[in-house]
N, C-alpha and C positions, 0 to 999 in steps of 0.2 A: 616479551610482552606482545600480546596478540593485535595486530592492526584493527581499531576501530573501526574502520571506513573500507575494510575488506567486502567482497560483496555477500557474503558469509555471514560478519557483522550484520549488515544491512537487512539480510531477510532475518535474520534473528531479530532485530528490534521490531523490522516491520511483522510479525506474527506476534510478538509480547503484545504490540500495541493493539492489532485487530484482536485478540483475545481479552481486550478490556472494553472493546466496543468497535462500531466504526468510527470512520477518519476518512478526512477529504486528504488529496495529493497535498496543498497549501500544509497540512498539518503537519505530514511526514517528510515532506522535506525542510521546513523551518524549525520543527520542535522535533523531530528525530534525528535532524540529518540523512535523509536519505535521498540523496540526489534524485539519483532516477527511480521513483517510485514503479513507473509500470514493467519497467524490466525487472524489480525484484519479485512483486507480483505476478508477474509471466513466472518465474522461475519457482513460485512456491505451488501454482497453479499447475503447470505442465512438467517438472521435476519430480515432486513431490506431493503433488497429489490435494492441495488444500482446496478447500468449496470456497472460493472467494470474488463476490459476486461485486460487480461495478454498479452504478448507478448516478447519473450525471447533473452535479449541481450549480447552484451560483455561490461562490464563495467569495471573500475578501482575500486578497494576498497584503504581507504586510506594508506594504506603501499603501494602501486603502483602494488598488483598484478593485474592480470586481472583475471573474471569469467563471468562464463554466468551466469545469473539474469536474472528476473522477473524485465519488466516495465510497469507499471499498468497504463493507462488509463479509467478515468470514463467518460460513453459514457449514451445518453439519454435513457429514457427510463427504464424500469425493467429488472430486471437480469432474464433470464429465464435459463439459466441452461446449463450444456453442456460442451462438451470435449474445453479444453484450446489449 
C-alpha cells in the first residue's frame, strides 16, 4: 500500500485540489492533510513546471483565530518565476 502522507501523495492531492478551484494554506492542511503546504507548492512550481500563483489573505484557522495566509491558485500555462 502506497504511504498517504508521502510527499508524493501530497502534491498529488494538493494539484487535484487546485484544479477544482483555489484554496487558502488553513484548507490544505486541515481538509487535505498537507502539512507543509508551501513546500509542496515549491515543488509543483519549480519541479514540474505548474503556474500556481500566491495571493495573501485573512482566513479563520479552525480554533476560530484569524491569520493572513497564502491562497493558492493554479493559473494556465508554466510557472516562470518571480516575486509573489
Amino acid at each position: 500500500m502506497k504511504n498517504q502522507n508521502s510527499t508524493t501523495s501530497q502534491r498529488n492531492r494538493l494539484l487535484n485540489r487546485l484544479q477544482k478551484g483555489q484554496c487558502s494554506t488553513f484548507e490544505l492542511r486541515h481538509r487535505d492533510d498537507i502539512p507543509c503546504v508551501a513546500a509542496r507548492v515549491y515543488e509543483l512550481r519549480h519541479n514540474l513546471g505548474y503556474n500556481i500563483q500566491t495571493h495573501w489573505i485573512e482566513d479563520d484557522n479552525p480554533g476560530g483565530g484569524s491569520h493572513r495566509v497564502a491562497n493558492y491558485v493554479l493559473m494556465p500555462g508554466k510557472w516562470q518565476g518571480g516575486a509573489q
